[in-house]
N, C-alpha and C positions, 0 to 999 in steps of 0.2 A: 475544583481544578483551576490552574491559571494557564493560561492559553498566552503564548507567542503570537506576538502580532504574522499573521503570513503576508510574504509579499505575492502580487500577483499581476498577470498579465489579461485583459480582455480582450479576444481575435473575433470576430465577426466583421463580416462584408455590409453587412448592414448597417447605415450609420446609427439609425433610428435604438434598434436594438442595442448595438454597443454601446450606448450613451443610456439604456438605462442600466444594464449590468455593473458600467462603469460607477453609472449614483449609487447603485444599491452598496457598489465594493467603499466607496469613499465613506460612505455613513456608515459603514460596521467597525465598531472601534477594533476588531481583532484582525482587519486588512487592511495593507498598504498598497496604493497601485502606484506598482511600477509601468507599465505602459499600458497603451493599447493599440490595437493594430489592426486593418481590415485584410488584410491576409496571411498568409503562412509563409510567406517568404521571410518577410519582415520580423516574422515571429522567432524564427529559424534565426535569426541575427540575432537579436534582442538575445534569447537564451542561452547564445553561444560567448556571449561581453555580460549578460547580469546574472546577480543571483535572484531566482524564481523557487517561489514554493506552489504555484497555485495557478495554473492555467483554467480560465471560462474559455470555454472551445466551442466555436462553432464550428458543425461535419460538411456542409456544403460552402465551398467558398469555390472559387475561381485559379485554375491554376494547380495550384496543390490541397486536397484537403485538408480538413482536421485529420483526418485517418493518415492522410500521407506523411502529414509534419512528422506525426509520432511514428510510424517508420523510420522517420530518417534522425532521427533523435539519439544517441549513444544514451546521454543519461535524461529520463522524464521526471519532471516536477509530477507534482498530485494533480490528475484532469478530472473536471468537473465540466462534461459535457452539454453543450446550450443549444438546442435545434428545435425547429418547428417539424421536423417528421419524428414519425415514433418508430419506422421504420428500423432504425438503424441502434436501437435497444442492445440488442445481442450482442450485436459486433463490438459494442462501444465497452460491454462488459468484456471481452475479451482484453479487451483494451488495460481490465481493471482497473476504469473509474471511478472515483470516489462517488458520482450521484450523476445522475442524467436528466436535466430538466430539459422542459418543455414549454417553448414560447406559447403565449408571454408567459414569465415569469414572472408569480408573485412576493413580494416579499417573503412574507409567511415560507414556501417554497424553500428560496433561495437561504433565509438562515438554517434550516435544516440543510439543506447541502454543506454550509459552510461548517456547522458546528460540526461534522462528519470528517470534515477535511482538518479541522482544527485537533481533535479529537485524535486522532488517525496521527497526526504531527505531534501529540504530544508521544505518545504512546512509543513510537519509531524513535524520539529524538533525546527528550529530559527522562523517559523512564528507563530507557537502556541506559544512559551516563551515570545513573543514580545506582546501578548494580556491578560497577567497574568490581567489588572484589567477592563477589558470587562466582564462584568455580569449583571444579571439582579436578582431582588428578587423573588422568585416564593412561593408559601402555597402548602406544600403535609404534610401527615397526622398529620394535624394540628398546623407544624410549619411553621416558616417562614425561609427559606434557602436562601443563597448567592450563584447563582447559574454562576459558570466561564462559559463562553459560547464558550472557547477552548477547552476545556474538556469533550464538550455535541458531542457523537458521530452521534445521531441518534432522532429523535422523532416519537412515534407511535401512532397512534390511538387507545381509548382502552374504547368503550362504549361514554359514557360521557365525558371521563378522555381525558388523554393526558400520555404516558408514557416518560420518559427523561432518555435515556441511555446515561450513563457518563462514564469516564474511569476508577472512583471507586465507582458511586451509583448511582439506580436506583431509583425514583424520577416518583408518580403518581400525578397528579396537574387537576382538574375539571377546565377542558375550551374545545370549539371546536379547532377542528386542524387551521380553520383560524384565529381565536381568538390571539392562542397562535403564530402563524408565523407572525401576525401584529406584535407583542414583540419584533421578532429576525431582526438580521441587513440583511437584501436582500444582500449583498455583503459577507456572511458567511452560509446563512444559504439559502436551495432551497428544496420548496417543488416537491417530483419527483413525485409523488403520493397521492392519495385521503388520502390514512392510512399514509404516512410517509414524513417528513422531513428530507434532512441530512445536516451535517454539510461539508460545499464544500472541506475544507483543509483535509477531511478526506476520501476523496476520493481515490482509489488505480486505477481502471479502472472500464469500463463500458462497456453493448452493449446495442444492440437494446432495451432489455426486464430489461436491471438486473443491479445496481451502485453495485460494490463489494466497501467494507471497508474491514479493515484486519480480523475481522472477520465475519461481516455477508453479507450476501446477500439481497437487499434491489429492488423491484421490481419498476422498471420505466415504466411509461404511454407514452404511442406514442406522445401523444400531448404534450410531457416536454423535450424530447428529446433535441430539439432545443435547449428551454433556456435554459437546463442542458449544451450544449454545447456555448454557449453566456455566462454561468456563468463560465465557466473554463474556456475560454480563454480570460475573463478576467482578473483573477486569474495571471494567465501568462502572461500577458502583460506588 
């Protein structure tokens, strides 16, 4: 695979620490730092005038945290959370971060976080653009649509119907949920659930119970687990 250089940001209140996150980001030939910054205000700036692919976040700072920035964030870059408590794990997941270390940081560590984030970049970015004419024709209220099957984030069960979450329209089509997954290519598209299909490249993480996308939460069955995990690494293979 060839990996895009990511641009990225280091936040930490600690000067000590940001200066080694910031070496480790200068020596990885696949990041560019664009700044760094000991709080979240600044960060909050910065985000708002550049483009960012890649925030190092530290959760405790002063002021606002890491947790708050991203509240107040319309759109987030890919977070790769950096704290010395382990505490705040869960929440961070919620967050759907790409990887959560743990000061210090060792190299070894940190390129695993990053090949994750890079990884993760290709996948959302050069492999979606490479399927521009992957479609299929669907009927919702009454017309017929051209429907890109890079674009299709999620599908829901909705009655009779079938819903088709896309990244600019929502799209009701009268078929059953097996109906419509005979349609989609088995190497793009995996049903995790009785109610939902998703689209595999739009995956961000997953656990036991729940596939996160960048926005929604999407509920996984015990018994899909498996293939859910046979379909992404094939993906990456």
């Amino acid at each position: 695979m060839t990996h895009n250089k990511l641009r990225c940001i280091v936040v930490d209140d600690s000067s000590l620490q940001r200066l080694s996150i910031t070496k480790m980001v200068k020596d990885h030939p696949n990041l560019v730092l664009v700044a760094e910054h000991n709080n979240a205000l600044d960060t909050k700036r910065e985000l708002e005038s550049s483009k960012v692919d890649l925030i190092f976040l530290d959760i405790e700072m002063p002021i606002l945290s890491g947790f708050d920035l991203l509240d107040n964030l319309e759109e987030k870059p890919e977070i790769i959370f950096v704290t010395g408590k382990t505490q705040y794990a869960f929440q961070a997941f919620n967050y759907q971060a790409i990887d959560y270390l743990q000061k210090p940081v060792t190299k070894d560590r940190f390129d695993v976080a990053v090949k994750k984030a890079l990884d993760f970049h290709l996948v959302k970015n050069e492999k979606l653009n490479t399927l521009d004419e992957n479609y299929i024709f669907i009927k919702s209220n009454l017309k017929k649509h051209r429907l890109y099957l890079d674009k299709v984030k999620y599908v829901e069960a909705f009655g009779d119907y079938v819903k088709i979450v896309t990244d600019g329209e929502t799209y009701t089509v009268l078929s059953t949920m097996k109906g419509f997954a005979d349609s989609l290519p088995s190497d793009q598209f995996l049903r995790v659930h009785k109610s939902f299909i998703v689209n595999l490249f739009r995956i961000k993480n997953y656990s036991s119970k729940i596939v996160y996308l960048e926005d929604k939460e999407i509920p996984l069955s015990r018994n899909r687990k498996k293939d859910l995990e046979d379909s992404l690494e094939g993906i990456a293979s």
